[in-house]
N, C-alpha and C positions, 0 to 999 in steps of 0.2 A: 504493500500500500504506500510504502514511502517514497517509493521509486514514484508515484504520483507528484510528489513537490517538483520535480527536476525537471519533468516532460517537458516543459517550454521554454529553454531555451531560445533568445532570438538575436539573429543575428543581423545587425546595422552595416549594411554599406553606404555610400556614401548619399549628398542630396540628390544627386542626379540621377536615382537609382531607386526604387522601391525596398523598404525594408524586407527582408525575406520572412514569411511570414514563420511564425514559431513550430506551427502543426509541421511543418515542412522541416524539420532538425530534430523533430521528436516525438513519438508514437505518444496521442494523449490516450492511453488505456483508458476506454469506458471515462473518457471527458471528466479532466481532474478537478474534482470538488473544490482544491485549493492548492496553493503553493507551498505553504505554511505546512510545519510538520503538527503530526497531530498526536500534539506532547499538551496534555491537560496543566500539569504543573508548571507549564513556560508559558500560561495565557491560552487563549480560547481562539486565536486569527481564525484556526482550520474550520468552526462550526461556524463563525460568524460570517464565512464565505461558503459554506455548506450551504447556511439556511438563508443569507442576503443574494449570494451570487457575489463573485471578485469583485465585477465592476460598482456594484449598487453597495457594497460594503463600503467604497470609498467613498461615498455618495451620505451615506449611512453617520457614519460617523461625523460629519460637518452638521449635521440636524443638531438644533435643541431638543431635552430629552420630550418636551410636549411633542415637536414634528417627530422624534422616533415612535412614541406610544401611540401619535396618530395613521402613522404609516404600517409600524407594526399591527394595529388594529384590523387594517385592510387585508394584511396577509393573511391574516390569519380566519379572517372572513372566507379568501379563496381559498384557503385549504380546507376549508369545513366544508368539503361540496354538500355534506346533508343537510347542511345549516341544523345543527341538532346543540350546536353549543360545543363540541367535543374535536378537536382534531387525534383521529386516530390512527395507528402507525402505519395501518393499508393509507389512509388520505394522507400523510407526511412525505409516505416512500411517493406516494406515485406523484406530487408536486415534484420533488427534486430532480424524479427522473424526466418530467415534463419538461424544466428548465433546463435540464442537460442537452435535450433535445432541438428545445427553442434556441441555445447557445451553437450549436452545431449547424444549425439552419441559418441563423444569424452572421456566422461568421464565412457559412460558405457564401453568402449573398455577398457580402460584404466584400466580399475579396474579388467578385466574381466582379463586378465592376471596377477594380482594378486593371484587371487581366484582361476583360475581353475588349478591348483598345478599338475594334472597330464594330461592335453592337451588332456583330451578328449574330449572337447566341451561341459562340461556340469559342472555344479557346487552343488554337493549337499550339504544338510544343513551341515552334518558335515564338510564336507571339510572348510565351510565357518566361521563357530563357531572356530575350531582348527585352523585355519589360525590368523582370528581376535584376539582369547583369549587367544591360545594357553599356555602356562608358568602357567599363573593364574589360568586354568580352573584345572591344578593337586594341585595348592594351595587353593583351593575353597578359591580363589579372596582376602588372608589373607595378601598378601604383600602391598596391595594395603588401601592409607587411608581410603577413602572412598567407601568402600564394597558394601555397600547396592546401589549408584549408578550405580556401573560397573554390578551388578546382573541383577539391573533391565533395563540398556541396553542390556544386552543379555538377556532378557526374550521379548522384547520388538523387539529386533531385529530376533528371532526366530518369534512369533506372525506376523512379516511385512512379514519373509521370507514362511512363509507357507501360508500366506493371496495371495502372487505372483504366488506360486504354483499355478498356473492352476489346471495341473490335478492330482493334492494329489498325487507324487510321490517320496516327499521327494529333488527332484532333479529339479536344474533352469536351462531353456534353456535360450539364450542370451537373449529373448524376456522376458522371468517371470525374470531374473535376471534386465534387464531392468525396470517393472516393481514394484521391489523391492528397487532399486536405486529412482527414478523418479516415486512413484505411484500415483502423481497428473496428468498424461500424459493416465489413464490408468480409466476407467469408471467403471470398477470391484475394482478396489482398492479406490476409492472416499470417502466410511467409512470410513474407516481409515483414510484418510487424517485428516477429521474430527476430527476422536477419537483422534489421536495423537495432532493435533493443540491444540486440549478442555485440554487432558492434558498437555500442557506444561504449558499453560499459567492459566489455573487453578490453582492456589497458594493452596487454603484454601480446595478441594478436594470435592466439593458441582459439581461439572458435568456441570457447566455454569461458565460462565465469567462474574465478574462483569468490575466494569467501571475504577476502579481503577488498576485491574488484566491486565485490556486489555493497559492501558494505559505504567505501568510498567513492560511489553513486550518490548517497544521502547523505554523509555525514564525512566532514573535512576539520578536524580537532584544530582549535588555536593552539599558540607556545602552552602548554603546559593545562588547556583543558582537558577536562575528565570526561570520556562520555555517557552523558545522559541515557535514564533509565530505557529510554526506546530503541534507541542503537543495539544494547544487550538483547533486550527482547527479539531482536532485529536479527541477531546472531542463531539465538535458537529457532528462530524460524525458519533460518538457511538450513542448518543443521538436523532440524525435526521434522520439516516440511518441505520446503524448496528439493532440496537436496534427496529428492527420491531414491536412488539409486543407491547414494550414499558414499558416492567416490570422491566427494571434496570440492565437485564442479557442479555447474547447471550448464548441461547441454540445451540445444534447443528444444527437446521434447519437454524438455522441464520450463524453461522459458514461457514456452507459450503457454504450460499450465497457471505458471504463474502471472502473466500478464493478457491474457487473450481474456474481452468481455464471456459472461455468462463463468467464469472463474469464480469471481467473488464480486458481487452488487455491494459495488460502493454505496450506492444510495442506500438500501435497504440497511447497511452497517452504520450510516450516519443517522437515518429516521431513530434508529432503536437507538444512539446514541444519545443526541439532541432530546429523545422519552428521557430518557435514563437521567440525565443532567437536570431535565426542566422540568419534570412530574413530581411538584412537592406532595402529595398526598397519597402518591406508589398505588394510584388507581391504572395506570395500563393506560391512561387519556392527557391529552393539553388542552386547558381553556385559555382564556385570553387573558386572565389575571394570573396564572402560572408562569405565562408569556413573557409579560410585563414583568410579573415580580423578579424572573430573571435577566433584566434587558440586557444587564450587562455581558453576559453569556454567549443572548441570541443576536447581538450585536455583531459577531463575530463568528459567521454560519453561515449553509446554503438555501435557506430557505425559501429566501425573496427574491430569487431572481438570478439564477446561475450564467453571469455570463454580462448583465445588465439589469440589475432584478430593480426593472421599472414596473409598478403595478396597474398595468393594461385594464382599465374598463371593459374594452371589448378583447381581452387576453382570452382566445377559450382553451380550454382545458382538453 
């Protein structure tokens, strides 16, 4: 789950050039709830972008606490689709996973009018290469420090983009460009999810992850820090779990157990969470004065809005 803070990466070229967008440097396994590790004892970011959504959490926090309790109020409106007074952990889970959804939709629109430069509806590889590298690609990448990384993003992001390709035609409909954005959402693209994960976190270039690889993924120790209690946890789960086999590695059959959606439902891990933190009365329900009484908590969550968690009048469900 940790390896969820890290998926976005993004890398800046320069102004003349489009940023390369993050989905494209890092498989988001099942659309990461947060960036923030989700360490209880180090503060609440991970729930407060769980239950707000990233973008609406920054949004979030500049409220006086009245505009949080009135905005909180409405969320928690839309998640009661029975309007019965009760948000329950079936209407929790299935908001979050809505907005993971609406965040994916969102972002492939979003990009999609980047890229398709002349409104045809359609985005071919070149358009997308020239768009993205444009400048560098007449300097074969010489302005640039580090050369050989920006290369091997564009070899790598050529390889995703014709992996999307359906049907080998050089050119993405919203759906293959969908796919190419988000190809953990996509059962034809699930190799690669793989191959890409194995190599990022693969350091030493042997096609498996050892234990040490997989741990400095998440967790990079300052002079003389200690690590925190989740790292440890993080150990035995390579060792208890990850680590099927038990040779010391995660190959890629193991990989994709580990990271391929329908694995482990992030959402459904944060709904029971977010219960578990905010049900001061351990009835199994949220009302809207549990809500409240915890602001400080759900302040820093997915609830409202995964991605942009604006509260949509006409948002349906």
């Amino acid at each position: 789950m940790m390896l969820l803070r890290s998926l976005a990466s993004l890398c800046v070229l320069a102004a003349a050039v489009f940023a390369v967008p993050a989905q494209e440097k890092r498989i988001h396994h099942q659309a990461d709830l947060s960036d923030h590790a989700h360490d209880d004892s180090h503060g609440y970011q991970y729930d407060h972008e769980a239950f707000l959504g990233k973008e609406e959490a920054k949004t979030f926090d500049q409220l006086t606490p009245e505009e949080s309790k009135e905005k909180l109020a409405k969320i928690v409106d839309r998640i009661d689709t029975d309007k019965d007074g009760y948000i329950t952990h079936a209407e929790l889970h299935y908001w979050i996973k809505h907005r993971q959804r609406r965040y994916i939709e969102e972002n492939v629109n979003k990009h999609w009018k980047d890229y398709d430069k002349n409104e045809d509806g359609k985005i071919a590889w070149e358009e997308y290469k020239n768009t993205t590298y444009g400048y560098y690609l007449d300097e074969e990448f010489d302005d640039i420090e580090d050369k050989a990384t920006y290369k091997s993003m564009l070899t790598r992001d050529e390889r995703r983009f014709k992996k999307a390709d359906k049907d080998r035609d050089g050119i993405a409909t919203q759906e293959e460009f969908k796919a190419f954005l988000h190809p953990e959402e996509f059962d034809y693209m699930k190799d690669l999810v793989v191959q890409e994960t194995v190599e990022d976190i693969d350091k030493n270039g042997d096609g498996k992850i050892n234990l040490d690889e997989y741990i400095g993924d998440m967790f990079t120790p300052e002079d003389g820090e200690s690590e925190p209690d989740w790292v440890q946890t993080e150990r035995k789960h390579f060792s208890e779990f990850r680590d099927v086999n038990k040779d010391g590695f995660l190959d890629a059959n193991e990989v994709a157990q580990w990271v391929l959606p329908g694995e482990v439902d992030h959402a459904d891990n944060e709904a029971k969470h977010l219960i578990h933190e905010t049900d001061t009365n351990k009835d199994g329900h949220l009302t809207l004065s549990e809500v409240l009484d915890k602001m400080d908590f759900i302040k820093i969550s997915t609830i409202t809005d995964y991605g942009g968690m604006r509260v949509d009048e006409h948002d349906e469900l």
